[in-house]
Wavefront OBJ file of the C-alpha trace (Angstrom):
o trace
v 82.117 120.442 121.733
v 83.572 118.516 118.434
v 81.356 116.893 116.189
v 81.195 113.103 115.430
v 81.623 111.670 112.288
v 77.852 111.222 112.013
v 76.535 114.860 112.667
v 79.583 116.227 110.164
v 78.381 113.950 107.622
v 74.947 114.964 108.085
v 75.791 118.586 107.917
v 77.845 118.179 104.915
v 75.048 116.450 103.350
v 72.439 119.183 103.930
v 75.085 121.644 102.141
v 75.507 119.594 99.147
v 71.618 119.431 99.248
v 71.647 122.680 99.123
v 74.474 123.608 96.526
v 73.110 120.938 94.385
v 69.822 122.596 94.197
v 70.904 125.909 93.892
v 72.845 125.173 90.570
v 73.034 123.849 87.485
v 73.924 120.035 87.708
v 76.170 118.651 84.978
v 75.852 115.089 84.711
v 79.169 114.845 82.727
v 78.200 112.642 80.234
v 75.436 112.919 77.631
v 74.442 109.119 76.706
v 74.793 105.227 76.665
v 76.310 105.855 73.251
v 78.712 108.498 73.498
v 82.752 108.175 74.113
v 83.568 108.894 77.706
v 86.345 111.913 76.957
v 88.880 111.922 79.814
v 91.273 113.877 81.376
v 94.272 113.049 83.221
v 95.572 115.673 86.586
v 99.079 114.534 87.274
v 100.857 112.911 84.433
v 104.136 111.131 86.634
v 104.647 107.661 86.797
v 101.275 106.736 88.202
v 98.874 109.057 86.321
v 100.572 107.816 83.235
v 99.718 104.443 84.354
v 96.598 105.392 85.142
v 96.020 106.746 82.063
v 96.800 103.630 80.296
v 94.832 101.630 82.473
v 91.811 103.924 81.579
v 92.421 103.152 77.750
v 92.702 99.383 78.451
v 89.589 98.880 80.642
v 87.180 100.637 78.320
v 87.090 101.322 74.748
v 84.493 103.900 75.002
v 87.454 106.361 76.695
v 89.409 108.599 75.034
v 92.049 111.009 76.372
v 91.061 114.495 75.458
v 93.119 117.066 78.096
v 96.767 116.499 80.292
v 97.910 118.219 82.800
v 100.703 118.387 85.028
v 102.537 121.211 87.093
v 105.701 120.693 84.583
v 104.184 120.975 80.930
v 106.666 118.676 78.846
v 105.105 115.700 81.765
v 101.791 115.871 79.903
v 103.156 116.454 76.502
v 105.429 113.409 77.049
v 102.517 111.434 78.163
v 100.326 112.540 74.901
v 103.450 111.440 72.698
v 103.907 108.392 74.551
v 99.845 107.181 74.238
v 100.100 108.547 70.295
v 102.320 105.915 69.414
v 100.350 103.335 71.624
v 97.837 100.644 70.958
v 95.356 102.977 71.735
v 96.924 106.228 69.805
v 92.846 106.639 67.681
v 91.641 107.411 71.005
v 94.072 110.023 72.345
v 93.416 113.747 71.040
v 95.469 116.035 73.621
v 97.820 118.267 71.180
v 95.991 121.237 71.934
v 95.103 120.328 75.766
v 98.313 119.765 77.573
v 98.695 122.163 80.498
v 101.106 122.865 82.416
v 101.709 125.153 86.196
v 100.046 124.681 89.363
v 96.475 125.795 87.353
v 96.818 122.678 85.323
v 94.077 121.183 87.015
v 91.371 123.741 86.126
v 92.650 123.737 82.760
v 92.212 120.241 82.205
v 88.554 121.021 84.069
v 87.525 123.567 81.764
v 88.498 121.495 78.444
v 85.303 119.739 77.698
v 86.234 116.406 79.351
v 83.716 114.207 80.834
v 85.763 112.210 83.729
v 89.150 113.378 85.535
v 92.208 111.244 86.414
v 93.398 112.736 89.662
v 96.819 111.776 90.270
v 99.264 114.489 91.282
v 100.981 114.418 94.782
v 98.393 113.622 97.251
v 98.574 116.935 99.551
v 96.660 118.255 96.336
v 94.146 115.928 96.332
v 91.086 117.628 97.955
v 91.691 120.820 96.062
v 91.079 118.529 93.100
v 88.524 116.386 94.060
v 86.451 119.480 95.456
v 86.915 121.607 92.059
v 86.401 118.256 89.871
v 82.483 117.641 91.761
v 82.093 121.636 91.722
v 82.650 121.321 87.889
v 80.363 118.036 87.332
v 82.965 115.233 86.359
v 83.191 111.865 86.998
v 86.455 111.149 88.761
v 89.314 108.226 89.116
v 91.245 109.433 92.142
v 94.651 108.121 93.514
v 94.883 106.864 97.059
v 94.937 108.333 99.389
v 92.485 111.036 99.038
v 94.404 113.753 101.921
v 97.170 114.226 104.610
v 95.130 116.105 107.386
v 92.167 116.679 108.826
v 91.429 119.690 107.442
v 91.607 118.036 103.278
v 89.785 114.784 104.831
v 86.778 117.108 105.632
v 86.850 119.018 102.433
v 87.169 115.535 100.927
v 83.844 113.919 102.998
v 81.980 117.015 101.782
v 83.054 116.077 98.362
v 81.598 112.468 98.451
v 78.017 114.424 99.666
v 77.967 116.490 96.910
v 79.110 113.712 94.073
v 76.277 111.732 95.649
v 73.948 114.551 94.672
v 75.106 115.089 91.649
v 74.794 111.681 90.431
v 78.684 111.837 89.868
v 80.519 108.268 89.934
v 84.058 108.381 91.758
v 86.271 105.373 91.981
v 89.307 105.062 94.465
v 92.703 103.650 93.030
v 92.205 101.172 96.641
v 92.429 98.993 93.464
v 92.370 95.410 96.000
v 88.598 96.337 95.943
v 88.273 95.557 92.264
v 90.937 92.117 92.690
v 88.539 89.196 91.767
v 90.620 86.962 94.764
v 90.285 89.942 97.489
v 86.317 90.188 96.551
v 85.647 86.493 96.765
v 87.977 86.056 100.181
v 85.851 88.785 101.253
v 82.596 87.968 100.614
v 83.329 84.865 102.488
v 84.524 86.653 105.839
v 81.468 88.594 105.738
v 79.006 85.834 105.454
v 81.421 84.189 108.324
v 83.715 82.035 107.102
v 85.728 82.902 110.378
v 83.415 84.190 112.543
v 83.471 87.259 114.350
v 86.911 88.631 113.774
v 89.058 89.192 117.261
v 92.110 90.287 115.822
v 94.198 91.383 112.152
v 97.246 91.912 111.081
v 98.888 94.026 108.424
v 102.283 95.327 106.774
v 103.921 96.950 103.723
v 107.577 96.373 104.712
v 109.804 97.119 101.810
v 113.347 98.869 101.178
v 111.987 102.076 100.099
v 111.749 104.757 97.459
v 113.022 107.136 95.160
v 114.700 110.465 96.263
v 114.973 113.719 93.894
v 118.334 115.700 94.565
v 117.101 119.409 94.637
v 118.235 120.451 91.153
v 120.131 124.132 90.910
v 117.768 127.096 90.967
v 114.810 125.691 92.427
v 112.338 127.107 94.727
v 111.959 125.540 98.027
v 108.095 124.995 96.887
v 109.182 123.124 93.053
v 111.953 121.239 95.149
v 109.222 119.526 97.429
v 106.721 119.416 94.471
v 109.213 117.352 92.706
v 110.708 115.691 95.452
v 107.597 115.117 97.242
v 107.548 111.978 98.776
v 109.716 112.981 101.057
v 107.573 115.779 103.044
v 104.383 115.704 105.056
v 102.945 118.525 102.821
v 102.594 116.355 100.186
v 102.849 112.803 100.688
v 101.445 112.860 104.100
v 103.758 110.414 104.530
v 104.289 106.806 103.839
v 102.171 105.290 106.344
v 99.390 107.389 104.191
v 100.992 107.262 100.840
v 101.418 103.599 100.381
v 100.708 101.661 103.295
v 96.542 102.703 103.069
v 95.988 99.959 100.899
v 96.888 97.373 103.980
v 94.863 99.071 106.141
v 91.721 99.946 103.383
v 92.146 95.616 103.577
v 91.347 95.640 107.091
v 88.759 98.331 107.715
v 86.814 96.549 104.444
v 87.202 93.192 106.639
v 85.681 95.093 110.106
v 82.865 97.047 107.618
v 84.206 99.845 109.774
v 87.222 102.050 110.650
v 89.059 102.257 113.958
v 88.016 104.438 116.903
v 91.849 104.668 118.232
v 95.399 103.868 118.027
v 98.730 104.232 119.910
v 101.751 104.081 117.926
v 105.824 103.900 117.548
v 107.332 104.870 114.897
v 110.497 106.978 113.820
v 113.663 107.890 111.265
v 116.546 105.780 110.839
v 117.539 104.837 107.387
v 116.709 107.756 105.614
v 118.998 110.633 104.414
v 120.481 112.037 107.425
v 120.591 116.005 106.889
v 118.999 119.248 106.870
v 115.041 118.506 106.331
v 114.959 121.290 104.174
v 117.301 119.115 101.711
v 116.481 115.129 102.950
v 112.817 115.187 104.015
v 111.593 114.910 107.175
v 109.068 112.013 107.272
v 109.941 108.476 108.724
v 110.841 105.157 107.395
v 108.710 102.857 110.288
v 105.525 102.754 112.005
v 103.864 100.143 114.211
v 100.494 100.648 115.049
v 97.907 98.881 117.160
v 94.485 100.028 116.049
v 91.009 99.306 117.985
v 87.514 98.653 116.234
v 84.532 99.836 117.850
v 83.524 95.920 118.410
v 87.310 96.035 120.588
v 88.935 93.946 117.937
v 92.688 95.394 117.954
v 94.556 95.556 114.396
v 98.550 95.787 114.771
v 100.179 98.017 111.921
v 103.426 97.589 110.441
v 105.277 99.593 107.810
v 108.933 100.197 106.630
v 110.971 101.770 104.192
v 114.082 99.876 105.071
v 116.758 97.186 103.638
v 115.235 93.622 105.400
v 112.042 91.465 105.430
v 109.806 92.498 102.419
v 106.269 92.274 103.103
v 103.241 93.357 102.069
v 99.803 91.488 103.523
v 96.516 91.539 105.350
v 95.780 88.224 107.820
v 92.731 87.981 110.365
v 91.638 85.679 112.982
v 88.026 85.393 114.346
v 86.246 83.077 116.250
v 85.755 80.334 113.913
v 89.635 80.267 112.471
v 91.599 82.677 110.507
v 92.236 84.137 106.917
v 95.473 85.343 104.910
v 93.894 87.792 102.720
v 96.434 88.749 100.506
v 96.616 84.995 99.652
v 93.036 84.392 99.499
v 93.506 81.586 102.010
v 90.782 80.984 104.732
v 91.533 78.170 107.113
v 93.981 76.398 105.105
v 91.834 76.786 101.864
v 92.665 78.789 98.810
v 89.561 81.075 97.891
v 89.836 81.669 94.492
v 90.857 78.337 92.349
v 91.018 80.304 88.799
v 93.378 83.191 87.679
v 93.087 86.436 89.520
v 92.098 89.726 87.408
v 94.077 93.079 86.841
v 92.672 95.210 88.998
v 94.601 98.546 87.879
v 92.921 98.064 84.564
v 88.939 96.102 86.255
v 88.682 99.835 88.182
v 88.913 100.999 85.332
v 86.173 99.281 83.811
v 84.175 99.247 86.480
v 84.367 103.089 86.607
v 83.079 103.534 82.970
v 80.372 100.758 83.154
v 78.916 102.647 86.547
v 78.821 105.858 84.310
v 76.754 104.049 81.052
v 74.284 102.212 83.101
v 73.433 105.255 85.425
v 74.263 103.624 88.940
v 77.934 105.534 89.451
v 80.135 104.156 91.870
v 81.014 106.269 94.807
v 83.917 105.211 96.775
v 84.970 108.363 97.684
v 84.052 108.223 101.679
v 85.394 104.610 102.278
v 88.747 105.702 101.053
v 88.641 108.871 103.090
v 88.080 107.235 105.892
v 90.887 104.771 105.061
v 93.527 108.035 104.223
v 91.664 108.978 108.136
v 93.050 105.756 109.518
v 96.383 106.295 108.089
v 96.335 109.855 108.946
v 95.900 108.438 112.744
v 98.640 106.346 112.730
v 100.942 108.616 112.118
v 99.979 111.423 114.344
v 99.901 108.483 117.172
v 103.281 107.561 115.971
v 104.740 111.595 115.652
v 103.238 112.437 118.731
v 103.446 109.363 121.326
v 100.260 109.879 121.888
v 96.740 107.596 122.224
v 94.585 109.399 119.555
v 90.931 108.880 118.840
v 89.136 109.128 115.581
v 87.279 112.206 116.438
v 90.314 114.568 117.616
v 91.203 113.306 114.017
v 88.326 113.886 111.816
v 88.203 117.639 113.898
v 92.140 118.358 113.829
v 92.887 121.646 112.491
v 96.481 121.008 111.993
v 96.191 121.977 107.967
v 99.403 121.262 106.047
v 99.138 122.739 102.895
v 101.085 126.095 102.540
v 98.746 129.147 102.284
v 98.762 131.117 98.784
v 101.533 128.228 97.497
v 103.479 129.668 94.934
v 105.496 128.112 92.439
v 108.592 130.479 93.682
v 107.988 130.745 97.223
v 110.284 129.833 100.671
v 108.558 126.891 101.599
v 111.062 126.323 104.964
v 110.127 122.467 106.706
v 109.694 121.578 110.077
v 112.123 118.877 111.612
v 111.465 115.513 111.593
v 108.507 115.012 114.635
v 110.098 113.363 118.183
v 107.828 111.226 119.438
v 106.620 113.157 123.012
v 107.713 116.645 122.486
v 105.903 116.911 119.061
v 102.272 118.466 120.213
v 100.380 118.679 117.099
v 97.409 116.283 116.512
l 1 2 3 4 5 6 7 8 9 10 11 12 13 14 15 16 17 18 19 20 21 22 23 24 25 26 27 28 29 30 31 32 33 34 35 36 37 38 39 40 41 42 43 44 45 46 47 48 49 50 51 52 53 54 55 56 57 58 59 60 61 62 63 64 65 66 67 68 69 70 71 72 73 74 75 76 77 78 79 80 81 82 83 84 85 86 87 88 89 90 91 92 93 94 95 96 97 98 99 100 101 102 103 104 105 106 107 108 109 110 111 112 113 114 115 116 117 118 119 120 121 122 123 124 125 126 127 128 129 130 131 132 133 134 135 136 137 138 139 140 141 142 143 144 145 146 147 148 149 150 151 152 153 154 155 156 157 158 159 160 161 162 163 164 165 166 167 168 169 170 171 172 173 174 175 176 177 178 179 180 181 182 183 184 185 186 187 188 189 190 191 192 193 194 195 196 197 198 199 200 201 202 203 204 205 206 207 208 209 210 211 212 213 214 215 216 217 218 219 220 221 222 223 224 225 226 227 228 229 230 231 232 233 234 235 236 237 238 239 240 241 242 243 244 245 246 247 248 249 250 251 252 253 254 255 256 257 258 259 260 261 262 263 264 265 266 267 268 269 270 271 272 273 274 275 276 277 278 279 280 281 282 283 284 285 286 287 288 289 290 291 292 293 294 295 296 297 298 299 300 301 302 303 304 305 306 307 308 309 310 311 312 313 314 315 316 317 318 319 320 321 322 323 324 325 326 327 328 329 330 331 332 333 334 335 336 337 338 339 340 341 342 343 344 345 346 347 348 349 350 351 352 353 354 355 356 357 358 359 360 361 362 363 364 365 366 367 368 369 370 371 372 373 374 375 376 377 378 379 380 381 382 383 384 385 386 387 388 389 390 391 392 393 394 395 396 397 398 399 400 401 402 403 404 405 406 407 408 409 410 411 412 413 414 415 416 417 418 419
């Protein structure tokens, strides 16, 4: 018999209870007084922005360590922030790492709190060894792209909980003065009991890396990576959790099941091995454990942009993304910056000794995502459970920067088995 979200959460608890008192716990940061010295795990576009973000929502941070699996990313990121506004509070030229080890590198430099922000298929290797070693962490959405690195992840929210260890999600909507306000509102029932929602991130696409001459299968979908399951986890997971994070945040729960659609049309038509092999659509209808249905909708094709959250309940109906709730605008004033506010938040959880832990709300977001898409590659109704239990693990064994890393094709919708 599978276990329920419940017992593995309980279990997983009791082992962090355990590890936690069965070793030394490193609080990862010494004092109300001291600088907060940081480390960044993935130094591409978004862990550079990350990092930046970091050094504008605190001025107790500094940037002590980089790392990145290509070396002259992280030194190009400490040259780049030494000519910045902020350039007296970044100290890296002897702590930028480079190879698939960079992680434990940056780890094992003295730093107090971890940027993770490499290609999500690494993500619970990271997060696990990051609360193993006692650091406060900023993580990148979403946290996994199986079942298998969602459970490694769930055990690491238990055991950051017991080590007193703050960990704030890049979800960053949670931190967005309008989203807060709208959302404080639906919970105190501004439109009831909520019957239905509605969400999309329909947009023309993304970037593609043309395999460059002499590379490894395994450094070609490193570099090239949102464009395999491995590690993107696709980008129903990649990008489109922030729509749904919206909507389980509204419920105060996640779904129990989904059916799906979904499939490839506009993407690079060729051998997966070369073009990828995840799709460019999804539609989802999700159901709440109170029966409320959520319908799904994400695209990485030329057409209708969008990307927004709406719910109706009982008592009328909310646009979220527009902070509108039956024809009223929530929030009157200027919204924040909530890239930079998580930031801050982050750091001012740390100093006052009550750290933030988001790590098992956006877990179970990455879940719901996760769900959609095996619904979708599959054809099949799949329920929360056969998720959180799935042993379909993703991640190549013993990866190796050189290794034959040959891809499945992309899934058919009925004759693909795997959930």
């Amino acid at each position: 018999m599978t276990a329920n979200r419940r017992d593995f959460l309980k279990s997983t608890a009791a082992l962090a209870g355990t590890a936690a008192l069965t070793s030394v716990v490193n609080h990862a940061f010494a004092g109300a007084s001291d600088v907060i010295k940081v480390g960044v795990i993935g130094c591409g576009g978004r862990g550079s922005g990350a990092a930046e973000d970091c050094l504008n929502g605190s001025k107790e941070t500094k940037i002590v360590a980089l790392g990145d699996v290509y070396k002259d990313h992280a030194t190009n990121l400490k040259n780049r922030l030494s000519k910045s506004k902020h350039r007296d509070r970044v100290d890296a030229d002897e702590r930028c790492f480079g190879g698939l080890n960079a992680y434990q590198q940056v780890l094992d430099a003295g730093v107090d709190l971890v940027i993770l922000a490499t290609p999500p298929g690494f993500r619970p290797v990271h997060l696990e060894a990051a609360v193993a070693a006692g650091k406060h962490i900023f993580t990148e959405k979403p946290v996994a792209v199986d079942g298998p690195g969602i459970r490694k992840v769930l055990a690491a929210a238990e055991a950051a909980k017991q080590k007193n260890l703050a960990v704030v999600a890049g979800t960053q909507r949670r931190h967005q003065t309008g989203y807060l306000e709208t959302m404080k509102r639906i919970h105190d029932g501004a439109i009831g009991d909520i019957l239905a929602a509605r969400c999309y991130w329909n947009n023309a696409g993304i970037w593609f890396r043309p395999r460059k001459s002499g590379m490894s299968d395994a450094e070609y979908q490193i570099n090239n990576w949102y464009h395999f399951l491995w590690t993107c986890g696709d980008h129903i997971c990649e990008q489109h959790i922030h729509n749904l994070d919206v909507i389980n945040w509204a419920m105060q729960a996640h779904p129990i099941s989904c059916w799906a659609m979904g499939g490839r049309s506009a993407r690079k038509v060729g051998d997966p091995n070369e073009v990828g092999h995840i799709f460019d659509h999804f539609a989802v209808e999700f159901t709440y454990p109170n029966g409320a249905i959520s319908n799904s909708f994400c695209q990485h094709i030329p057409g209708a942009d969008n990307v927004s959250e709406s719910l109706i309940g009982t008592k009328g109906k909310c646009q979220v993304n527009e902070y509108v709730i039956n024809g009223e605008r929530v929030l009157q004033g200027r919204d924040n910056a909530p890239y930079v506010q998580e930031h801050t938040d982050l750091v001012a959880s740390i100093k006052a000794g009550k750290p933030l832990n988001e790590l098992q709300q956006v877990a179970e977001s990455t879940l719901t995502a996760i769900m959609g898409r095996t619904a979708a590659y599959t054809g099949k109704i799949v329920t929360w459970d056969e998720m959180l239990n799935s042993q379909v693990n993703t991640f190549p064994a013993k990866l190796a920067w050189d290794m034959s890393l040959p891809v499945s094709p992309t899934p058919v919708p009925g004759k693909n088995k795997q959930v």
